[in-house]
C-alpha positions in Angstrom: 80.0 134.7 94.8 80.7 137.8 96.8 79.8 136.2 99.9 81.3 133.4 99.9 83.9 132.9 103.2 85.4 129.4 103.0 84.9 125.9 101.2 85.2 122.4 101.9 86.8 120.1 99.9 86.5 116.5 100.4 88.8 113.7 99.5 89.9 110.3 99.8 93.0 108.8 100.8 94.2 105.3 101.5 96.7 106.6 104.0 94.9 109.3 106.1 97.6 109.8 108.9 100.0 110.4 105.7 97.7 113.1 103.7 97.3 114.6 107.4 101.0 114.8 107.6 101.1 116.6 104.2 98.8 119.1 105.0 99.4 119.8 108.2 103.6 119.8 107.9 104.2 120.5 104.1 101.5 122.9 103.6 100.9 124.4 107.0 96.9 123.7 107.2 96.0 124.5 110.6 94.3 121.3 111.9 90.5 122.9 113.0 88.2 119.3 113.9 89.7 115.8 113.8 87.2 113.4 113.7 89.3 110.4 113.4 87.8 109.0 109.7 88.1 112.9 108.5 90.1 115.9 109.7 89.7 119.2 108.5 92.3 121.9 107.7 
């Protein structure tokens, strides 16, 4: 795995606008595509 640059991780929440929240305030994920049902960090 020498090559390997980045992973996506998918998961499910009941509240997405809550897990965004967490991610993008607790942790400090930079928010890259928003696609409204999914958002990635």
């Amino acid at each position: 795995m020498d090559n390997l640059e980045g992973m996506i991780t998918f998961t499910y929440y009941d509240d997405l606008e809550k897990a965004a929240e967490f991610f993008g305030e607790v942790m400090g994920f930079e928010l890259v595509i928003d696609l409204d049902f999914a958002k990635v960090y």
